[in-house]
Each structure stands twice: as structure tokens, then as C-alpha cells.
DRENDREN-117942 format. One record per residue: residue number from 1; residue in one letter; x, y, z of N, C-alpha, C, O in turn. Coordinates in steps of 0.02 Angstrom, whole numbers, plus 50000, padded with zeros to 5 digits. Last residue first. Example, Ala and Ser with C-alpha at 12.3 -4.5 7.8 and 13.67 -1.06 7.14 Angstrom:
BEGIN
num,residu,n_u,n_v,n_w,ca_u,ca_v,ca_w,c_u,c_v,c_w,o_u,o_v,o_w
2,S,50642,49888,50354,50684,49947,50357,50645,50002,50394,50670,50057,50402
1,A,50660,49716,50390,50615,49775,50390,50660,49835,50390,50712,49834,50423
***
This chain:
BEGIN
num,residu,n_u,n_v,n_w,ca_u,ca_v,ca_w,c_u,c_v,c_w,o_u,o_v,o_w
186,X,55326,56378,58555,55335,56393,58614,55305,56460,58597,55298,56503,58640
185,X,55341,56204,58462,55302,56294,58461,55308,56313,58538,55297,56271,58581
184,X,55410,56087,58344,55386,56104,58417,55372,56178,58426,55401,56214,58384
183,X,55494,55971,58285,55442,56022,58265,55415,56028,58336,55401,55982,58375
182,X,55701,56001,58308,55635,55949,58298,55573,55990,58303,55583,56047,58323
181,X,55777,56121,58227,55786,56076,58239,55710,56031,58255,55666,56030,58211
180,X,55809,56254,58130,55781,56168,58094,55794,56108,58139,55815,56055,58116
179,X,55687,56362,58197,55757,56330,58190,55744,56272,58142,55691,56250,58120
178,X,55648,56555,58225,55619,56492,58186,55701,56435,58207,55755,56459,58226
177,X,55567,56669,58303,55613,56610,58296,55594,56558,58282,55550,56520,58304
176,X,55494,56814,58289,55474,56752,58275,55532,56730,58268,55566,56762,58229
175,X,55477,56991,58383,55507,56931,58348,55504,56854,58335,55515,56825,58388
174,X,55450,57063,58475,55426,57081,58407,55469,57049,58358,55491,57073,58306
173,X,55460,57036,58629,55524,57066,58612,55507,57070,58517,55559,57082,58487
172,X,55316,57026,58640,55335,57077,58678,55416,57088,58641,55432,57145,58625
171,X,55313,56915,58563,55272,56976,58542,55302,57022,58571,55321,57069,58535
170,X,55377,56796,58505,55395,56831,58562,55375,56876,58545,55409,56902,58500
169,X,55375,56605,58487,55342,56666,58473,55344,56724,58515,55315,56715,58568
168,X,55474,56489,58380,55430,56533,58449,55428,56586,58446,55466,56622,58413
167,X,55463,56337,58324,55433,56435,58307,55411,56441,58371,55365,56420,58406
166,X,55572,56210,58253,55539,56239,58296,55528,56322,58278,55562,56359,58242
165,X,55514,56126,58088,55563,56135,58144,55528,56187,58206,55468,56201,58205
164,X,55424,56115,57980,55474,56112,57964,55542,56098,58046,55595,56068,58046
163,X,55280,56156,57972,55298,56087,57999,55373,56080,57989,55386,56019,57990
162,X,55215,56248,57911,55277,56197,57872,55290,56154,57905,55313,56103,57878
161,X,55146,56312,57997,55112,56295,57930,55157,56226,57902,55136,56173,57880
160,X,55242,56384,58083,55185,56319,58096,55154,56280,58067,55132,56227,58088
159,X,55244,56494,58000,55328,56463,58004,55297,56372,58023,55316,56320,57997
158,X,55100,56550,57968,55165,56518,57918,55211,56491,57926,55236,56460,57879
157,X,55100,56579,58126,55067,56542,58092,55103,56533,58020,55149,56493,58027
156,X,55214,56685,58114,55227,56633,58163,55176,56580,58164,55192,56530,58197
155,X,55171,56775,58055,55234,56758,58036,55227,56689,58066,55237,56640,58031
154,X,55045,56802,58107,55054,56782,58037,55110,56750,58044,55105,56689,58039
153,X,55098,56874,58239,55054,56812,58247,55049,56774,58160,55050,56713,58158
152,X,55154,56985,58164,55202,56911,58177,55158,56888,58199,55163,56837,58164
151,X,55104,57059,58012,55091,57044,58083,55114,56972,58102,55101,56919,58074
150,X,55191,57133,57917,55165,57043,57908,55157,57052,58003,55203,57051,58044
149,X,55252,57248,57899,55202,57242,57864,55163,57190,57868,55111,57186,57837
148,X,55415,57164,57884,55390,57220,57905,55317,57212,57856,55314,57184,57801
147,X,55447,57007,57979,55421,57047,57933,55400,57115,57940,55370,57132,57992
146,X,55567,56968,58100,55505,56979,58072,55509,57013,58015,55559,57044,57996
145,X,55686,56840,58192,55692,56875,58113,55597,56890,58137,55564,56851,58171
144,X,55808,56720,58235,55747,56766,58256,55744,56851,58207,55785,56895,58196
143,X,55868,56557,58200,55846,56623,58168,55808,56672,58195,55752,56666,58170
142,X,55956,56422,58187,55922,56459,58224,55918,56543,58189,55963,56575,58160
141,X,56062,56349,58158,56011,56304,58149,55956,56356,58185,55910,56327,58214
140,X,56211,56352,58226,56183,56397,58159,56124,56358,58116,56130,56339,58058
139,X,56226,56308,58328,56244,56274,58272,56223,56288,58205,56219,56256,58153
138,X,56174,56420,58414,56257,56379,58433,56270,56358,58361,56317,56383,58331
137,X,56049,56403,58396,56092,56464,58383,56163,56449,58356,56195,56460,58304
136,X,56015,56317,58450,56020,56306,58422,56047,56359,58375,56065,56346,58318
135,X,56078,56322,58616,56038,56359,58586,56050,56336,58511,56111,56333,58503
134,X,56095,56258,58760,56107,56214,58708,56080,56276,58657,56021,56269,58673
133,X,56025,56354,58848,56105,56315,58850,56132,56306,58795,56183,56334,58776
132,X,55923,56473,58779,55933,56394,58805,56006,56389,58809,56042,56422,58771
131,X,55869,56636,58864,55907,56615,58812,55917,56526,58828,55919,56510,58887
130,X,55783,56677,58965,55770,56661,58930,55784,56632,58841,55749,56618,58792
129,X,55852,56694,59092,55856,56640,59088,55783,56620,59010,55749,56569,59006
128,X,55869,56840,59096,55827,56812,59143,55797,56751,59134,55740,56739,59153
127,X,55985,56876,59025,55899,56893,58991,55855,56857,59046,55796,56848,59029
126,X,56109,56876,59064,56072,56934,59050,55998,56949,59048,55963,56998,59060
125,X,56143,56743,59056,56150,56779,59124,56114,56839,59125,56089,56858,59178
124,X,56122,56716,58921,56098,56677,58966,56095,56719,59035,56041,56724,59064
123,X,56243,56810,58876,56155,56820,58854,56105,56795,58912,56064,56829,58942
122,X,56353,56722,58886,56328,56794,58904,56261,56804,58919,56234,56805,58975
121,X,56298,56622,58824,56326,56604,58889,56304,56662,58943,56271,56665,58996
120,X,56299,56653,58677,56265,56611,58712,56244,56631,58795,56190,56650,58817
119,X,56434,56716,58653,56398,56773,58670,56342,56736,58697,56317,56766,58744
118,X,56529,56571,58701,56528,56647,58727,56470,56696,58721,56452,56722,58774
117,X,56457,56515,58576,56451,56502,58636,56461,56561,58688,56415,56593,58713
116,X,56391,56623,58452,56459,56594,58460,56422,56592,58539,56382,56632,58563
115,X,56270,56634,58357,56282,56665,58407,56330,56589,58427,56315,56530,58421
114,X,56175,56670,58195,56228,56636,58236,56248,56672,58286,56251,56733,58281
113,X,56052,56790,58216,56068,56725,58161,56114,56705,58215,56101,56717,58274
112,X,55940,56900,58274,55988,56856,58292,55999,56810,58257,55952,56771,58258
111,X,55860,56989,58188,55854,57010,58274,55927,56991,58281,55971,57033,58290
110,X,55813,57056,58051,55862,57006,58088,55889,57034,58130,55927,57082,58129
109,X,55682,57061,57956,55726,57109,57980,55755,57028,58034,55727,56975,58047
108,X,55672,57017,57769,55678,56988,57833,55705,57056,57878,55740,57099,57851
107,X,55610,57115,57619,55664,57096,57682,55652,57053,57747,55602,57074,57776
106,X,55469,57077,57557,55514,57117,57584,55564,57081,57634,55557,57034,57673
105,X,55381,57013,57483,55435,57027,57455,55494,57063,57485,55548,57078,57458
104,X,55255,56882,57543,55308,56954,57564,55362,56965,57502,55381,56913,57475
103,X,55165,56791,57536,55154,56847,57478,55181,56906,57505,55156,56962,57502
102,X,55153,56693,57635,55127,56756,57664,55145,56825,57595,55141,56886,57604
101,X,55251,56611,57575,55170,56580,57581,55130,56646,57611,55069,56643,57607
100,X,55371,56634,57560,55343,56658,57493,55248,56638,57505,55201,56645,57465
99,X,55399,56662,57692,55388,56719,57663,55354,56698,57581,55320,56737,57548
98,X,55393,56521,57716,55383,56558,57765,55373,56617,57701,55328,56603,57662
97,X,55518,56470,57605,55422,56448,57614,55398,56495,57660,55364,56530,57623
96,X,55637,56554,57651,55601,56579,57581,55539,56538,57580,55494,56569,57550
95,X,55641,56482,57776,55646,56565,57779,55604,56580,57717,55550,56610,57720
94,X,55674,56360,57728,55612,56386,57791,55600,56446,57764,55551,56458,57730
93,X,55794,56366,57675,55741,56342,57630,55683,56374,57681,55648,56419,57657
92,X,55863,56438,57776,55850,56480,57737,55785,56443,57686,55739,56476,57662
91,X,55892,56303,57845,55873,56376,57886,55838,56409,57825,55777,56404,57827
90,X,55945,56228,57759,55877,56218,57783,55861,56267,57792,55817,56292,57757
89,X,56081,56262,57779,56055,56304,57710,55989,56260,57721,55970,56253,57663
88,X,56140,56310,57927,56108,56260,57907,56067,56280,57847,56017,56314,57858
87,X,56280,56419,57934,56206,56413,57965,56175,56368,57901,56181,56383,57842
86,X,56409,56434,58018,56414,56392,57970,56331,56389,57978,56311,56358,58027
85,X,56473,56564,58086,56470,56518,58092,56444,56475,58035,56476,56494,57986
84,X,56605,56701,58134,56563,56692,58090,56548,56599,58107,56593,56566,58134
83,X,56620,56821,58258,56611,56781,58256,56571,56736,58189,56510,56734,58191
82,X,56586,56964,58307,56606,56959,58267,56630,56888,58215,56650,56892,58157
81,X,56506,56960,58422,56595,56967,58432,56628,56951,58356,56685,56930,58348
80,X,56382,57019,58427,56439,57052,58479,56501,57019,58452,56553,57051,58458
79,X,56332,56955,58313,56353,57036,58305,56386,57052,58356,56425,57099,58348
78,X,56399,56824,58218,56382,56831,58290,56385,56931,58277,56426,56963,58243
77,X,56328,56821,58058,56377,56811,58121,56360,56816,58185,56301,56811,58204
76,X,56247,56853,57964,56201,56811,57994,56252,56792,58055,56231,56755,58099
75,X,56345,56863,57832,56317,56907,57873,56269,56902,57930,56247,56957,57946
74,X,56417,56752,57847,56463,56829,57866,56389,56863,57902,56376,56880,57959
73,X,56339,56656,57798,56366,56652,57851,56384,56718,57881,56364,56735,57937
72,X,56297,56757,57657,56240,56710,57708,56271,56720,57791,56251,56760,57834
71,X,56421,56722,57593,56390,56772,57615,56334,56776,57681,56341,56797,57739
70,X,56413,56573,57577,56458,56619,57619,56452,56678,57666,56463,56689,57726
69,X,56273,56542,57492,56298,56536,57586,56334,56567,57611,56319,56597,57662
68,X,56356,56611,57390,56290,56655,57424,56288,56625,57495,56297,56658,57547
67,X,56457,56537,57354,56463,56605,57365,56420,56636,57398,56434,56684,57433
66,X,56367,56403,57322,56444,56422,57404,56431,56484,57387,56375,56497,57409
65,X,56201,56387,57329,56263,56418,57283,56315,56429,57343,56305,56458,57397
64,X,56117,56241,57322,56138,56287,57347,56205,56318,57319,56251,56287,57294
63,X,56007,56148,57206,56084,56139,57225,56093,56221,57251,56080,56265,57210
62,X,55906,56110,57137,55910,56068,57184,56028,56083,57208,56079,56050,57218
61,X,55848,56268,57105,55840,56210,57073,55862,56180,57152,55848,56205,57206
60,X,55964,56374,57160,55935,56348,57106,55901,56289,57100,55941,56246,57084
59,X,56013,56471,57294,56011,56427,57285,55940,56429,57205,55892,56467,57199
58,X,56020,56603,57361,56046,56593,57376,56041,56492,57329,56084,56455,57353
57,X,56021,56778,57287,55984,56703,57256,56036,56670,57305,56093,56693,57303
56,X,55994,56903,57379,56034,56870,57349,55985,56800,57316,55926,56784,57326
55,X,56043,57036,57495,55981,57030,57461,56033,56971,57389,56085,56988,57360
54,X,56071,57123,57645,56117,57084,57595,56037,57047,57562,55988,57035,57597
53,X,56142,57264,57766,56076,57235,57700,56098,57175,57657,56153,57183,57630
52,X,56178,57320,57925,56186,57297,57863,56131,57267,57800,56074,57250,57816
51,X,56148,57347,58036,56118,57405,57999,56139,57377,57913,56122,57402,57860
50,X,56176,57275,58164,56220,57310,58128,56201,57367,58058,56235,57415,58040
49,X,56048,57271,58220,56093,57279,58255,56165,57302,58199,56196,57353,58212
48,X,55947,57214,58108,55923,57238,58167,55976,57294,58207,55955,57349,58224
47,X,55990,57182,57945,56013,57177,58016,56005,57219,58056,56043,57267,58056
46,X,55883,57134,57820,55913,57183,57862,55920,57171,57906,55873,57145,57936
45,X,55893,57010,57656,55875,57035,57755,55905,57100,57756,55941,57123,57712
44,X,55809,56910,57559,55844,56996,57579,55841,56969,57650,55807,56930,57684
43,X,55830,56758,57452,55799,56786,57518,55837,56846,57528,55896,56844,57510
42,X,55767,56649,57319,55802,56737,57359,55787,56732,57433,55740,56706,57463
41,X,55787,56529,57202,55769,56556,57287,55801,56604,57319,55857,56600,57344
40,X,55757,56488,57060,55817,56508,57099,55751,56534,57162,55692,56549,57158
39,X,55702,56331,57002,55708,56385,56985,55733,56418,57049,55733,56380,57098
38,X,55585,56219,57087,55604,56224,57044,55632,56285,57026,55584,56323,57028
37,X,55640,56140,57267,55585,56182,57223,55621,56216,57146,55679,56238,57149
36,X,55691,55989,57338,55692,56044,57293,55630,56093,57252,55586,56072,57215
35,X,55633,55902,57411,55639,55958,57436,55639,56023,57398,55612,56078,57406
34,X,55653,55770,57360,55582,55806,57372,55584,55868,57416,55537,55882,57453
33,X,55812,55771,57429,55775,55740,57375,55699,55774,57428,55690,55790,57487
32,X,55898,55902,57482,55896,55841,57501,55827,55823,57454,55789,55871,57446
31,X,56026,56010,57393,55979,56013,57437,55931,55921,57431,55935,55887,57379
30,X,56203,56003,57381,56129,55976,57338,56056,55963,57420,56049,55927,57470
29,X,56322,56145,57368,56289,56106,57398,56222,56079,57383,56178,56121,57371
28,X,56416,56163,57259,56381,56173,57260,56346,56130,57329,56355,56069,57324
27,X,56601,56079,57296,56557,56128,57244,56484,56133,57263,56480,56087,57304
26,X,56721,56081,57364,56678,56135,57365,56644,56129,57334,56629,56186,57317
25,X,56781,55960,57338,56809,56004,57273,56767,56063,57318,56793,56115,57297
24,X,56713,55873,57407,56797,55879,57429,56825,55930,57394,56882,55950,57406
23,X,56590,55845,57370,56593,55904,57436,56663,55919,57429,56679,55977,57444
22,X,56623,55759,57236,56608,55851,57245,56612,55890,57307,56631,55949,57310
21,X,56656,55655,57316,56716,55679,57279,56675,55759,57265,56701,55811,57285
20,X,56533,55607,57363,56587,55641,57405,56660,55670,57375,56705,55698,57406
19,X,56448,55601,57249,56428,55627,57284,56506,55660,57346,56519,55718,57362
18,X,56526,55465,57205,56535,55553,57166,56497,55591,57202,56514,55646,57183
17,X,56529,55357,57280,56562,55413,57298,56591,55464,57264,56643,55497,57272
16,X,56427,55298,57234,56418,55315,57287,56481,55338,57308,56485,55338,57369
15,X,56460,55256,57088,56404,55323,57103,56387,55327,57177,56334,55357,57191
14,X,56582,55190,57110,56596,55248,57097,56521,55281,57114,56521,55330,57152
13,X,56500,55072,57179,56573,55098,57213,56574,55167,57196,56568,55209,57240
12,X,56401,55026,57064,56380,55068,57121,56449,55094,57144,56458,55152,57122
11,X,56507,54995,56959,56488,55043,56939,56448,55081,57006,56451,55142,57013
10,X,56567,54880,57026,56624,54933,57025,56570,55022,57018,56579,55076,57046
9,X,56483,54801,57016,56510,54818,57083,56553,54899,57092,56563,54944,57133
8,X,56464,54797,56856,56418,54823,56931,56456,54847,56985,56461,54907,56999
7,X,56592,54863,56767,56546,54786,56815,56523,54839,56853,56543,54894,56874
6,X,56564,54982,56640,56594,54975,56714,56563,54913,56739,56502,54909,56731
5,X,56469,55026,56523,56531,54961,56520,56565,54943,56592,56592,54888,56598
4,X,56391,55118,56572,56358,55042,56566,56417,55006,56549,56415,54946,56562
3,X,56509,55214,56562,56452,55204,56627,56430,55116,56598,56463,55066,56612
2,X,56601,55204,56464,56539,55226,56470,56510,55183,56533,56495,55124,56537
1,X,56769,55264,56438,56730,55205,56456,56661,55230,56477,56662,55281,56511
***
């Protein structure tokens, strides 16, 4: 039966829930209208703290790849406890405008991706109250990451550039945090 033979009623019913019959299969995640940029999106990192490397297409066109988020997640974990979390495939659209507007090809280095409440909490007591409660960390909506070669006052003018979410700026600890939550600069 062809699409235009379905009654109306029936034919919106189904195209508003083939969108949820794919999340239920896993398949691809579809990045959000006028967002998409045309053709595949990389991003490398190196981990600050575990010494690990992971370098990948994480997304095409208007649709994120599960295998490469996956990856993504694992490696972007909590590093004290091993902890994996679920980090907002925004995060990374940021990450690849941020670097492709400063003409980097190099690696992200990665201070901190996901951080499980526990190590949160920890931290908080440690750093002289410069970790948040609420850290957007928590919801894997958070990133503290520099460039090698990209002076972070740069980094951190490009991340400001996008208007995308919050950038703060920590010279003394030689790191730019970026999140996707509301637009704001510290």
C-alpha cells in the first residue's frame, strides 16, 4: 500500500510514530533539524588521565552513528570509578564547530567528560568548592578539554562564538569547559 493510499488520519498516526519505532530498534540517532552539517564529523581525543586515544567519525549528514557514541561514552567515563554515562551527541556537535572554526586537526586533550555523582560529590570537598552540585557533568552534557597549539583564550573565544551552551574558562588549571546546557561564560 503506498503512502498516498493511507486516509489522512491514519497516514499522520503512522509518520508520527516512525520516528519512535526507530529509537525502539537502536538505530542511528537523527541530529535536530537546521543543525545538520553535510558529510561525516570526526572528532580525536586524548585522555589527560588515562592516557587513552580514540579518533572516529562520530556522525553523517543528519544522523549520529550508535557504535561511535558508544565508544564516545566508554571513553569520556568517569576516570576515578570507572563509571560509564550517556554524553549528549550535542556535546560533540560543539566540540567538532569549536575545532573546525580554529582550523585544528588535532586531538582534543581531555581533562573531564562524565563524572558519576559519587566522584561529583568527592571532588566538591576537594577543590575548594569549585566543582557545582548539580554539575552538568552528572548528565553527560559537560566537557573540560584544550587544544594543543590553540591558545585557550582562542579555545574559549570559539566555544563563545557558537552561542551554543556554557564556556568557562580556567587558565590556571589550562582548560576550557564547554556544556550544552543554557548560554552563559564564567
Amino acid at each position: 500500500m503506498s503512502q498516498s493510499s493511507i486516509p489522512g488520519p491514519r497516514r499522520r498516526f503512522l509518520a508520527g510514530t516512525t520516528g519512535l519505532a526507530v529509537a525502539a530498534v537502536g538505530s542511528a540517532w537523527v541530529a535536530p533539524a537546521g543543525a545538520v552539517e553535510p558529510g561525516p564529523r570526526r572528532l580525536a581525543f586524548v585522555h589527560t588521565h588515562t592516557l587513552e586515544r580514540v579518533a572516529l567519525v562520530y556522525a553523517v549528514g543528519g544522523s549520529y552513528d550508535p557504535a561511535a557514541l558508544a565508544s564516545l561514552n566508554r571513553f569520556l567515563r568517569d576516570h576515578y570509578t570507572g563509571e560509564v554515562g550517556v554524553l549528549d551527541p550535542s556535546l560533540f556537535d560543539m566540540l567538532h564547530a569549536v575545532r573546525a572554526s580554529l582550523g585544528s586537526t588535532e586531538p582534543y586533550e581531555v581533562i573531564s567528560g562524565y563524572r558519576c555523582p559519587a566522584t561529583n560529590e568527592r571532588l566538591r570537598g576537594s577543590r575548594g568548592g569549585g566543582v557545582a552540585r548539580h554539575s552538568l557533568h552528572m548528565e553527560g552534557r559537560a566537557i573540560d578539554v584544550r587544544l594543543p597549539a590553540i591558545a585557550l583564550a582562542d579555545l574559549r573565544d570559539a566555544a563563545v562564538s557558537l552561542g551554543r551552551g556554557g564556556v568557562g574558562f580556567y587558565p590556571r588549571e589550562r582548560f576550557v569547559h564547554l556544556d550544552t546546557g543554557r548560554v552563559r561564560t564564567w
